[in-house]
PATORGU-243598 format. One record per residue (C-alpha): residue number from 0; residue in three letters; y, x negated, z. Coordinates in nm, 3 decimals. Example, Ala and Ser with C-alpha at 12.3 -4.5 7.8 and 13.67 -1.06 7.14 Angstrom:
# residues 2
num;residu;north;east;up
0;ala;-0.450;-1.230;0.780
1;ser;-0.106;-1.367;0.714
This chain:
# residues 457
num;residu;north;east;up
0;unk;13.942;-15.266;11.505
1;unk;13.897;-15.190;11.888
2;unk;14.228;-15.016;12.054
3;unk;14.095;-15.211;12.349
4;unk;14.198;-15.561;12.277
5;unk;14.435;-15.835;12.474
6;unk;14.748;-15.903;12.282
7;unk;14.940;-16.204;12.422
8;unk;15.246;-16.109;12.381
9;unk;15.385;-16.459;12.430
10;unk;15.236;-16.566;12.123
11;unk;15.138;-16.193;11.941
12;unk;14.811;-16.326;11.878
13;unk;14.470;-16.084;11.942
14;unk;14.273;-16.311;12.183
15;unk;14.002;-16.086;12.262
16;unk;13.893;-15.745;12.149
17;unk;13.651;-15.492;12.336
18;unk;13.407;-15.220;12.185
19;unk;13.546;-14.844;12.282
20;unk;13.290;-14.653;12.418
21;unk;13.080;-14.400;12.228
22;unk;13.078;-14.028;12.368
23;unk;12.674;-14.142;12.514
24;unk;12.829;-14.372;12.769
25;unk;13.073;-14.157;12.858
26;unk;12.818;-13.916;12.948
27;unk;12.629;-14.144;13.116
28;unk;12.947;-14.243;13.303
29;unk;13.036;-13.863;13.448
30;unk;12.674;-13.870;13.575
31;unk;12.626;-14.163;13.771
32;unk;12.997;-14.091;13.904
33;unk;12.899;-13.764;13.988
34;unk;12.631;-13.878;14.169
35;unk;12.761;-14.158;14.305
36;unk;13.018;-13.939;14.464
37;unk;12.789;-13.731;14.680
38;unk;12.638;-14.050;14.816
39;unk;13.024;-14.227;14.864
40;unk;13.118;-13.903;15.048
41;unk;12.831;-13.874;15.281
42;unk;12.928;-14.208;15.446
43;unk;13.101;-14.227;15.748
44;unk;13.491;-14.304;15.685
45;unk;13.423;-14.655;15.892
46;unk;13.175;-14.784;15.629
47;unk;13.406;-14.663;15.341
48;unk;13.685;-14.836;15.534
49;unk;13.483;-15.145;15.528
50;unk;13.446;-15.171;15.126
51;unk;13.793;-15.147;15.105
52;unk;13.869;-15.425;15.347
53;unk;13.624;-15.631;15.178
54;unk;13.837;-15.541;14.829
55;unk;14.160;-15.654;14.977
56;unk;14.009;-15.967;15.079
57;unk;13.858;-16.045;14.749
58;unk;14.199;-15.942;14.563
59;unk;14.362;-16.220;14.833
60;unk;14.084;-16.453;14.738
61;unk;14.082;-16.411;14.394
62;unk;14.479;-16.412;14.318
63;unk;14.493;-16.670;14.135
64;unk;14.258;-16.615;13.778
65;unk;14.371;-16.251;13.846
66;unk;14.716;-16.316;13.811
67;unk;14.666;-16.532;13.482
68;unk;14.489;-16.234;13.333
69;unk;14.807;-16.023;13.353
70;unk;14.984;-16.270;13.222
71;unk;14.764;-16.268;12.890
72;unk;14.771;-15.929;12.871
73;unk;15.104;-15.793;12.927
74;unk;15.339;-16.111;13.015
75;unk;15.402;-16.057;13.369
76;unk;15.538;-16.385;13.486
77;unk;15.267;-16.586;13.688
78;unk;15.491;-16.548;14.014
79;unk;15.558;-16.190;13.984
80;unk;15.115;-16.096;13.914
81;unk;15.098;-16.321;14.249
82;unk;15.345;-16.057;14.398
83;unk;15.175;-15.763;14.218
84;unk;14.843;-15.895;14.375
85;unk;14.980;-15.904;14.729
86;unk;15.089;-15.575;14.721
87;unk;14.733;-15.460;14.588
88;unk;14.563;-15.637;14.856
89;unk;14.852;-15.493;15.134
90;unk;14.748;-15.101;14.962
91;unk;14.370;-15.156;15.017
92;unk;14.427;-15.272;15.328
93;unk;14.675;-15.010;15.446
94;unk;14.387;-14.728;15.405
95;unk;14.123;-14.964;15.534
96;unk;14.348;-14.979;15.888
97;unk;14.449;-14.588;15.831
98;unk;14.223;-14.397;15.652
99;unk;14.012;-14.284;15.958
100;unk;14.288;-14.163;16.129
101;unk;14.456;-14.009;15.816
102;unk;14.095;-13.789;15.784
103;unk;14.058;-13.688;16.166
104;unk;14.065;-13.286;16.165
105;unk;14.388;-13.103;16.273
106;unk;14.360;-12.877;16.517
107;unk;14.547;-12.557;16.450
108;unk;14.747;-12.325;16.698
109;unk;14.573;-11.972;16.685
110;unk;14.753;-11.672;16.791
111;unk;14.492;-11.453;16.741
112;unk;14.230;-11.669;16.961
113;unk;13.958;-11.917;16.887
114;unk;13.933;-12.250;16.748
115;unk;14.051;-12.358;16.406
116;unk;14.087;-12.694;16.244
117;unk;14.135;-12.849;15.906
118;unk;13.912;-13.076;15.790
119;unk;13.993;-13.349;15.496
120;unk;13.717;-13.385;15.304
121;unk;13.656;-13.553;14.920
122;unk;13.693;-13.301;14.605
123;unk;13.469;-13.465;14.386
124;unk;13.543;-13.768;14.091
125;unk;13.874;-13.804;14.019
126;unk;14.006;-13.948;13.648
127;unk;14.275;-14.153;13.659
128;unk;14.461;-14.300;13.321
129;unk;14.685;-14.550;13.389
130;unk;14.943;-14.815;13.228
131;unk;14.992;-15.142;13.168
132;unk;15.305;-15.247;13.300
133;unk;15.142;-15.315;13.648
134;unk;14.781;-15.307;13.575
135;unk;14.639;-15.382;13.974
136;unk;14.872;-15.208;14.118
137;unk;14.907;-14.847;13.964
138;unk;14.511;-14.836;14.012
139;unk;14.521;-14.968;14.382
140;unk;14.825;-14.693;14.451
141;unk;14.554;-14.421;14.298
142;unk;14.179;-14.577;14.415
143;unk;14.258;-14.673;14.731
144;unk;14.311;-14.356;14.917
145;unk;14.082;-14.149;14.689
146;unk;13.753;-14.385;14.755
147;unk;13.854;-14.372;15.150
148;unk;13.879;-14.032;15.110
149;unk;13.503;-14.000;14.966
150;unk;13.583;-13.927;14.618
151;unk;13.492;-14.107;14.303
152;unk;13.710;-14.257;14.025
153;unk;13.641;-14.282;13.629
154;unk;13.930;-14.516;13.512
155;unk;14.098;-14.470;13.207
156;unk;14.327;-14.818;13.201
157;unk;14.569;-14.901;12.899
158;unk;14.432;-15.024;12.556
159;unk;14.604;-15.349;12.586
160;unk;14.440;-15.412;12.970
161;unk;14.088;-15.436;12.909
162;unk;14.050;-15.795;13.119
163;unk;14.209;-15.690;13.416
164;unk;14.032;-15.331;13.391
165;unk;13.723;-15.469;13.367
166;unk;13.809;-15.709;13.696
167;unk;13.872;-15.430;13.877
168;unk;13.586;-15.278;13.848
169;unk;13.396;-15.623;13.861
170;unk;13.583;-15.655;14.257
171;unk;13.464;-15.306;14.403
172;unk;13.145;-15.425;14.311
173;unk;13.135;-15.704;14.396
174;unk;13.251;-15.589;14.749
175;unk;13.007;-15.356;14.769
176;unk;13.148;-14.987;14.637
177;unk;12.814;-14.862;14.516
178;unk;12.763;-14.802;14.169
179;unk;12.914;-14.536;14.016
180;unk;13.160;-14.469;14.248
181;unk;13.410;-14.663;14.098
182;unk;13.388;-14.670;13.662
183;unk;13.567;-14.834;13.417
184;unk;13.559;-14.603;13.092
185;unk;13.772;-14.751;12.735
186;unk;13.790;-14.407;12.605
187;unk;14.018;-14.333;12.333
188;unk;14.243;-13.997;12.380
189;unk;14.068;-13.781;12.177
190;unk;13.757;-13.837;12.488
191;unk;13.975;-13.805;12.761
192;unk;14.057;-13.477;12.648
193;unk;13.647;-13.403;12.680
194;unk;13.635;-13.585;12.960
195;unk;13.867;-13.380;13.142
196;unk;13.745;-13.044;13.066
197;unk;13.440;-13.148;13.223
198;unk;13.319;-12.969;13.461
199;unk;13.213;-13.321;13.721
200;unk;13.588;-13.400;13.700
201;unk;13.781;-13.221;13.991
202;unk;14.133;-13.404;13.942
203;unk;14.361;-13.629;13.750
204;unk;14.600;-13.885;13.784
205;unk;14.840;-14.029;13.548
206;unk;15.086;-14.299;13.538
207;unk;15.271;-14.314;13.208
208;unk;15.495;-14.185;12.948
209;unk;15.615;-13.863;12.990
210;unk;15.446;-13.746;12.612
211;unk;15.132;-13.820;12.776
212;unk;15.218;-13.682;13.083
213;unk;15.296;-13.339;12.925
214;unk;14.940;-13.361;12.748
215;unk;14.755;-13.427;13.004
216;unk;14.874;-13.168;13.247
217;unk;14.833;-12.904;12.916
218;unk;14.485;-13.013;12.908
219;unk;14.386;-13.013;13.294
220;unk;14.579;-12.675;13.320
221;unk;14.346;-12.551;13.054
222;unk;14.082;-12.646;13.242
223;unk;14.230;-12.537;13.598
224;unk;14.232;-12.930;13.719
225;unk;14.495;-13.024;13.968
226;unk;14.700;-13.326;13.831
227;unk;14.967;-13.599;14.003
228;unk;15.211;-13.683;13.720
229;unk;15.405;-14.042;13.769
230;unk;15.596;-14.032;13.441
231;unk;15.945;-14.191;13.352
232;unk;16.269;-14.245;13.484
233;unk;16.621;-14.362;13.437
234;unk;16.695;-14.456;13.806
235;unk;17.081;-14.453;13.904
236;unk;17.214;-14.743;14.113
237;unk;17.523;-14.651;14.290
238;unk;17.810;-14.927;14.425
239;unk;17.996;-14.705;14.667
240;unk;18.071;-15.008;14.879
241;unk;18.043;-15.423;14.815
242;unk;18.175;-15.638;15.095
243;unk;17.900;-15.893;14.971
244;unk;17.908;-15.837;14.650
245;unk;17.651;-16.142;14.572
246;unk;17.403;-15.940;14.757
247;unk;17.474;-15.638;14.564
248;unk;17.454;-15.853;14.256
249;unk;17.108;-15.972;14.322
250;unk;16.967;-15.642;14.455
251;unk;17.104;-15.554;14.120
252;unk;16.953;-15.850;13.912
253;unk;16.587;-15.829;14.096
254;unk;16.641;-15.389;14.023
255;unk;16.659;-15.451;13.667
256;unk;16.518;-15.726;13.548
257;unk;16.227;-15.810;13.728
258;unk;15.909;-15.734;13.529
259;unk;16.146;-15.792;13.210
260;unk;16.289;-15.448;13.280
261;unk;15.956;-15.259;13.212
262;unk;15.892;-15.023;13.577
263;unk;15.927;-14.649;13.648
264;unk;16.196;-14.738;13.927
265;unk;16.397;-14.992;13.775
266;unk;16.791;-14.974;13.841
267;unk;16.847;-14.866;13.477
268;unk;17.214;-14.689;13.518
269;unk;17.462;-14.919;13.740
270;unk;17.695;-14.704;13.849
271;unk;18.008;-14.853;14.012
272;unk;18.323;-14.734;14.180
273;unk;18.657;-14.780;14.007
274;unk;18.736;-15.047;14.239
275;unk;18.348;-15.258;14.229
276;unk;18.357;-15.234;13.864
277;unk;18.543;-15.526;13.738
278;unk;18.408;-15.759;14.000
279;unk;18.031;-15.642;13.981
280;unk;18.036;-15.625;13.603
281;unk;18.197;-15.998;13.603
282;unk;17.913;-16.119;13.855
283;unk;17.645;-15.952;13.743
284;unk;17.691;-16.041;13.311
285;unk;17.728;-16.431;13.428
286;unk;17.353;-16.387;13.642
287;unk;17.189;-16.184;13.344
288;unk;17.357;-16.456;13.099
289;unk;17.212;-16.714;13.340
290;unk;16.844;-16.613;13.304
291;unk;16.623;-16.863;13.115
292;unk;16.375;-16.654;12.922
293;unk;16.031;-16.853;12.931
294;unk;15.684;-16.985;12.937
295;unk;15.525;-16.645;13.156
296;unk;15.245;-16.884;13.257
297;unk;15.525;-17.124;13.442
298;unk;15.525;-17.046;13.802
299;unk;15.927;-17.106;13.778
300;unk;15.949;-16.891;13.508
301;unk;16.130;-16.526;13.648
302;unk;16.171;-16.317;13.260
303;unk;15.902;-16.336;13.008
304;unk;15.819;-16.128;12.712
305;unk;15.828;-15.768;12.668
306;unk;15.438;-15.620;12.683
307;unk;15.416;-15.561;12.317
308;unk;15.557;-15.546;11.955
309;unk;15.609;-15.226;12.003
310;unk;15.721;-15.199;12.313
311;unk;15.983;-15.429;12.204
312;unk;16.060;-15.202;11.851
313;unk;16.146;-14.949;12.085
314;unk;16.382;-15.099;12.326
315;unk;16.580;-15.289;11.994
316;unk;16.574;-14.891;11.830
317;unk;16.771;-14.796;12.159
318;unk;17.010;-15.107;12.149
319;unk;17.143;-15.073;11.847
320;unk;17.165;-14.743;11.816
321;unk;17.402;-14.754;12.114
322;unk;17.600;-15.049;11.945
323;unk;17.649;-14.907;11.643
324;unk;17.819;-14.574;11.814
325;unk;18.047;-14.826;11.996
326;unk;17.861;-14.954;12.299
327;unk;17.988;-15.299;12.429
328;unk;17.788;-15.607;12.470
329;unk;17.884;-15.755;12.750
330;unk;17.521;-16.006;12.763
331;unk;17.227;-16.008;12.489
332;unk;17.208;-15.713;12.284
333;unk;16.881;-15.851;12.018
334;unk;16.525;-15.994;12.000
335;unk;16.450;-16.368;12.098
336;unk;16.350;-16.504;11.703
337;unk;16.040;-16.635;11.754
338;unk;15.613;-16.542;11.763
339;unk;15.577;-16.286;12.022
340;unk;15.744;-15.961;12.199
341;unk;16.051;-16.179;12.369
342;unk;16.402;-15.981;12.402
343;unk;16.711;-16.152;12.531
344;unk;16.848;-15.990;12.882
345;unk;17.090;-15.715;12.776
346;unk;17.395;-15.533;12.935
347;unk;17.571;-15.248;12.794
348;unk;17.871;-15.077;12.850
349;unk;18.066;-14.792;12.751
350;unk;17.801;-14.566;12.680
351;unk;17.841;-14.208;12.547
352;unk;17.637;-13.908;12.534
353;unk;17.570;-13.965;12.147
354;unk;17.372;-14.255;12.213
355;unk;17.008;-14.257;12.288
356;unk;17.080;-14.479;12.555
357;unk;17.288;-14.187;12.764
358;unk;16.925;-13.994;12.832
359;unk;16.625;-14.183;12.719
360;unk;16.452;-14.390;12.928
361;unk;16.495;-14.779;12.830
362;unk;16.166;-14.953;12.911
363;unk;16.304;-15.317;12.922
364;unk;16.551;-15.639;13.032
365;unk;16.878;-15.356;12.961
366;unk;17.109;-15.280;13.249
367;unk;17.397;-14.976;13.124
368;unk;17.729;-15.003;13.292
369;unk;17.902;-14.672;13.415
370;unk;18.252;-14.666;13.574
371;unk;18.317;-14.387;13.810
372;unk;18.634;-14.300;14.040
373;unk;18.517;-14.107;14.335
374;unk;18.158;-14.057;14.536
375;unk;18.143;-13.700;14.400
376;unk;18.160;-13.832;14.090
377;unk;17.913;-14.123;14.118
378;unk;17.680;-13.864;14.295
379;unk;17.688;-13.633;13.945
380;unk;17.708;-13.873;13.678
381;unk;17.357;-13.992;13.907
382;unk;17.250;-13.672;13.858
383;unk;17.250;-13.576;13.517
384;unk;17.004;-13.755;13.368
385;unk;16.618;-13.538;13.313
386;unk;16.461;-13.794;13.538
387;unk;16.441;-13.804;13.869
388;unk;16.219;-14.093;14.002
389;unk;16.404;-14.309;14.299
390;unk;16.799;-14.439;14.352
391;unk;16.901;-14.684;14.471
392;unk;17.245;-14.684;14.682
393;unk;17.489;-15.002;14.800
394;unk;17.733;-14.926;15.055
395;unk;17.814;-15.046;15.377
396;unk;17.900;-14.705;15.555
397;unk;17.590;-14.566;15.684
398;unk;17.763;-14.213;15.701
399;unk;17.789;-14.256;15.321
400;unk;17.495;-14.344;15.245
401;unk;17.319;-14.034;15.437
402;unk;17.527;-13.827;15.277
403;unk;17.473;-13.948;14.895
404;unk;17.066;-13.969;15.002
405;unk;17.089;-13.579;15.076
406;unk;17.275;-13.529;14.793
407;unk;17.080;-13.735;14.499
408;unk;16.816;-13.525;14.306
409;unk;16.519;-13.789;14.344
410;unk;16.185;-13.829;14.515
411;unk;16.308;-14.159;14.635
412;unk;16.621;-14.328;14.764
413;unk;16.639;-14.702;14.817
414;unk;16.972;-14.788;15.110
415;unk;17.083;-15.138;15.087
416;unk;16.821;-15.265;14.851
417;unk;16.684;-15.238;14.506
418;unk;16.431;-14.959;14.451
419;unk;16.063;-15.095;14.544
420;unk;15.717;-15.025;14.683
421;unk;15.552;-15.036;15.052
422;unk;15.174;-14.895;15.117
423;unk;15.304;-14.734;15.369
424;unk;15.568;-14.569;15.181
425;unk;15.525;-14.223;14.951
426;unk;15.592;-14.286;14.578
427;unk;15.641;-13.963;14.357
428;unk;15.946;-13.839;14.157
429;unk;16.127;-13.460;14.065
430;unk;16.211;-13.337;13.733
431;unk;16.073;-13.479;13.420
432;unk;15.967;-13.761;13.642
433;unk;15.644;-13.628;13.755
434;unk;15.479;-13.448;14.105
435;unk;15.294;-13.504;14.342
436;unk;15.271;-13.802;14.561
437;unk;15.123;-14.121;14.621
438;unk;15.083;-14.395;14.911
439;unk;15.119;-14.340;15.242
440;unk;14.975;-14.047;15.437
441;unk;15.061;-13.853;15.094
442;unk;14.844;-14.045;14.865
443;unk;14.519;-13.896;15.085
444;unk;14.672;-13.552;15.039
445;unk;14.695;-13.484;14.695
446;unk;14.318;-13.468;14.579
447;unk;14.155;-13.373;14.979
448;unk;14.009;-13.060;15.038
449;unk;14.216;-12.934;15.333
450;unk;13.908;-12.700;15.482
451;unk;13.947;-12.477;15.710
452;unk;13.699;-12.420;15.975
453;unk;13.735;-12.120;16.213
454;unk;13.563;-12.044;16.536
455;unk;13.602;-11.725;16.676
456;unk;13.444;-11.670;17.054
């Protein structure tokens, strides 16, 4: 049996399975990337600008059966894929508008006399191996600056996202990316580790578990290949202040939940004041209560199932291991019985650093409950946790809320609002969360050749 194979997990029925590809196409794959890329690179940046417009608009065109794939494959609710797919199309579009500008040399003050400037230029094909919980977007946040930059991509997506992977590559040529600059590979592990030790392959970039993270940058180091590391995190959300505590409630709800619980940046630790506890955790159980698990193909339906079996085997392991060392259900707290990967919406309190729950990461619909009494204490508690992806911080004093920003060991912090995504915006964590960056000016940094090129008269 395939690893490549769609998996609804609405159902848990195999719908579709997909051949893995032997170690001759992957070979064939690093050579017509390889020389794909030269070509790619040799255009000018306004031609490469225009394949990526052309992507976003066939992303915007195409929303619709593209949503419904991710909705097979990992039960992202038909609403939230159209969201996913707007963001995609917003990414591509973003380095269309910018990417000349983001490559224009920068001239360079000389004290010694002369001329010097750096130029941005491609590095070669790039690997990226990403996951399923957003299967457009994680690519877009990677391909996107990379192919306006002038490199080329072999894409390594998750087993259980061979449809949508396959789409992908399907749009860029369809738009006109030539071929070869932009390849879909179903590689198992065991050939990624060949793949990257070739010598075609200049970079990597993954988005995943932080096991696979710490594999991948063993085997790149080996080889001497940069790598951008998006990995896990257990993101705090700190109530400092709540004068509308609805809002606060629903920045809280859409934090958590959305995508059944299962992103990098979700609001996993709620961590309120002494005197926002009791009211938030009142508020908040009754909205999590209040969520109608269903049908992810039903435009009005906002929690479906978890990805996978497994993925679900996991998240029950943490549960009630935290239960049975005393943790409180305040909402949920087991699996939905019936066919398929479904988990009721979950909230947790009085967690203790026995549990699993206190450090591990919980991929799914499970918000923890912390009660603090001061903003030092908030701030630390945030803290000490091996992650360090994005925050997310609700207070009304603007003072404050510079002051916890500065103080909160993350690559991202989130004011007012839920943690969340912008193309315009860098996204890239500290600690065990990854480095590197991507998005935004950043995400044409990380794999650019910053040349310099010195005139001296």
């Amino acid at each position: 049996m395939s690893i490549y194979r769609v998996v609804n997990p609405a159902t848990g029925e195999t719908e579709k399975e997909y051949p893995t590809a032997t170690d001759g196409e992957l070979r064939e794959a690093l050579a017509l990337a390889d020389e794909a890329q030269r070509a790619w690179a040799g255009r000018a940046p306004a031609e490469r600008a225009a394949v990526l417009r052309r992507v976003a608009d066939l992303y915007e065109e195409r929303k619709d059966g593209l949503a419904a794939i991710i909705t097979r494959e990992m039960g992202k609710p038909v609403k939230q894929a159209l969201g996913e797919l707007a963001t995609v199309a917003s990414i591509y579009r973003y380095y269309a508008e910018r990417g000349e500008g983001f490559l224009e040399a920068e001239e360079l003050d000389v004290a010694s006399g002369g001329r010097a400037v750096i130029r941005k230029e491609a590095v070669g094909t790039l690997l990226g191996i990403m996951p399923w919980n957003f299967p457009y977007y994680q690519v877009a946040r990677f391909a996107a600056p990379n192919l306006m930059l002038g490199n080329a991509v072999l894409l390594k997506h998750a087993p259980q996202c061979p449809e949508s992977a396959l789409a992908i590559e399907g749009l860029f040529r369809d738009a006109g990316l030539p071929e070869g600059a932009y390849v879909n590979i179903f590689a198992t592990n065991e050939q990624i580790e060949t793949v990257i030790g070739d010598d075609r392959i200049q970079g990597v970039s993954l988005t995943g578990s932080e096991r696979a993270g710490a594999a991948v940058a063993e085997i790149a180091g080996r080889n001497l290949k940069k790598v951008v590391l998006e990995l896990g995190g257990s993101d705090p959300y700190l109530i400092l202040g709540a004068s509308n505590m609805e809002q606060v409630v629903k920045n809280a709800l859409i934090g958590r939940m959305g995508n059944a619980g299962q992103a990098c940046n979700a609001a996993k630790r709620i961590i309120a004041l002494d005197e926002h506890y009791e009211g938030f955790s009142t508020a908040f159980t009754e909205a999590v209560r209040s969520i109608a698990v269903g049908d992810p193909a039903d435009p009005g339906t906002f929690m479906g199932p978890l990805s996978s079996e497994k993925a679900l085997e996991t998240l029950d392991e943490q549960v009630q291991d935290a239960i049975s060392k005393g943790a409180t259900v305040l909402a949920g707290g087991k699996r939905i019985d019936r066919p398929g990967a479904w988990y009721e919406p979950t909230v947790l309190a009085g967690i203790t650093p026995d549990m699993r729950a206190y450090k591990e990461e919980l991929f799914g619909p499970v918000a923890l409950l912390f009660k603090v009494g001061s903003e030092e204490e908030a701030v630390d508690f945030a803290n000490d946790s091996p992650y360090g992806l994005s925050a997310s911080v609700q207070t009304d004093d603007e003072a404050q809320a510079e002051r916890v920003a500065q103080r909160l060991q993350t690559g991202m912090v989130f004011i007012g609002a839920p943690s969340g995504t912008a193309a315009e915006l860098p996204f890239g964590g500290v600690k065990r969360s990854g480095f590197g960056r991507e998005l935004g000016r950043f995400g044409m940094e990380e794999f650019a050749n910053h040349k310099l090129v010195r005139l001296v008269r």
